[in-house]
N, C-alpha and C positions, 0 to 999 in steps of 0.2 A: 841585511841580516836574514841570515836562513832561518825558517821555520822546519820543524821538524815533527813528524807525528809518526809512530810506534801503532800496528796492528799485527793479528794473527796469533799474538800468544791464548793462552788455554790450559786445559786440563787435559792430557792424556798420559797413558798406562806405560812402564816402564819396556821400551823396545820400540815403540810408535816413535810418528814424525808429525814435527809440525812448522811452518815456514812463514818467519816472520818477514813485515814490510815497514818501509822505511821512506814514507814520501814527504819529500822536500819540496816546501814553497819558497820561491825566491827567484832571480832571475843567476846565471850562473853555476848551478850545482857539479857542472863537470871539472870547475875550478878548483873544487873540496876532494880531501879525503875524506873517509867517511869508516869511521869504528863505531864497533856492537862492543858492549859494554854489560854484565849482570852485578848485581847485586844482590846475595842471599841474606836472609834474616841475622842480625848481628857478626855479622861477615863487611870485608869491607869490597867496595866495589873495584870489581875485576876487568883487564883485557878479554876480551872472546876472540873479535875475531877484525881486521880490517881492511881497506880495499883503495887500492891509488888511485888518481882523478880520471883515469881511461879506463879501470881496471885490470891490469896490467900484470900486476902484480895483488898477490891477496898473502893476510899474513893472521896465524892462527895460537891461539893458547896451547898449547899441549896438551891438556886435555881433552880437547875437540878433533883433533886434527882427526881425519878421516873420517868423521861422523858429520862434520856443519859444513858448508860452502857457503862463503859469499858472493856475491854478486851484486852488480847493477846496471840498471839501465836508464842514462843518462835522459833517450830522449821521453823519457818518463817521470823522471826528477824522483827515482825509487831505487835504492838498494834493500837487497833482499836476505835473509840467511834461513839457508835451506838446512834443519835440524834432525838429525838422521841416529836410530839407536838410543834415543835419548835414556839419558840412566838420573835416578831420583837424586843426585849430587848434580842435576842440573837446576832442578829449583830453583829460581829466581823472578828480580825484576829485570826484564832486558831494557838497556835502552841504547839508541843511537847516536851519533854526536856527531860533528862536521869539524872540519878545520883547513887551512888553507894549504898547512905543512905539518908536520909530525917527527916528533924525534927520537923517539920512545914507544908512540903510541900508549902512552900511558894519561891518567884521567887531565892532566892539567894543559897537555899537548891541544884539546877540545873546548872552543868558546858557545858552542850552541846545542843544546841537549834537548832530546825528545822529552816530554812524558815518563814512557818505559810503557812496556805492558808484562803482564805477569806470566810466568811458565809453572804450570806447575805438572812434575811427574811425577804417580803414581806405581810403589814398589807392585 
C-alpha cells in the first residue's frame, strides 16, 4: 500500500505560483500513475492533472492547461505540480492519488489518497 502525503499548497495573490509535492512511501511507485485531484468548497472533486508510471505522457483539465505541469521523479518517490498564473477559481483542496492503471482518470480510477493540502488564491 502507498502512502501518500500532499505539501507546498498556501496562500498567494492572483497571478503568483506555487508548486505542489507529492511524496510517496512504499516500495514501487514507478509502478503507479499518479493524478492531482481539487476540491473547492461545495463543489465536487475534480481532475487537474495526471502523469504515467515513466512520465511519459501527462494529461490536463482544461482549465489548467498551460498554466500547471506535472511532473515526477521516480528516483524520489515525488510527483510535483508546478502551478503557474493561478487565478482565484483555483481555490481548493488539492490532493494526490495513485493507481496501478487508469481509465478515465476520474476519482474512482484511484485506491490511495493523500491528505490534500489547501490552495488558496487571492483576487
Amino acid at each position: 500500500q502507498v502512502q501518500l502525503v500532499e505539501s507546498g499548497g498556501g496562500l498567494v495573490q492572483a497571478g503568483g505560483s506555487l508548486r505542489l509535492s507529492c511524496a510517496a512511501s512504499g516500495r514501487a511507485f514507478s509502478s503507479y500513475m499518479v493524478g492531482w485531484f481539487r476540491q473547492a468548497p461545495g463543489k465536487e472533486r475534480e481532475f487537474v492533472a495526471g502523469i504515467t508510471w515513466s512520465g511519459g505522457s501527462t494529461y490536463y483539465v482544461d482549465s489548467v492547461k498551460g498554466r500547471f505541469t506535472i511532473s515526477r521523479d521516480n528516483a524520489k518517490n515525488t510527483v510535483y505540480l508546478q502551478m503557474n498564473s493561478l487565478k482565484p477559481e483555483d481555490t481548493a483542496v488539492y490532493y494526490c492519488a495513485v493507481a496501478r492503471n487508469v481509465r478515465s482518470w476520474g476519482s474512482d480510477d484511484f485506491g490511495s489518497w493523500g491528505q490534500g493540502t489547501q490552495v488558496t488564491v487571492s483576487s
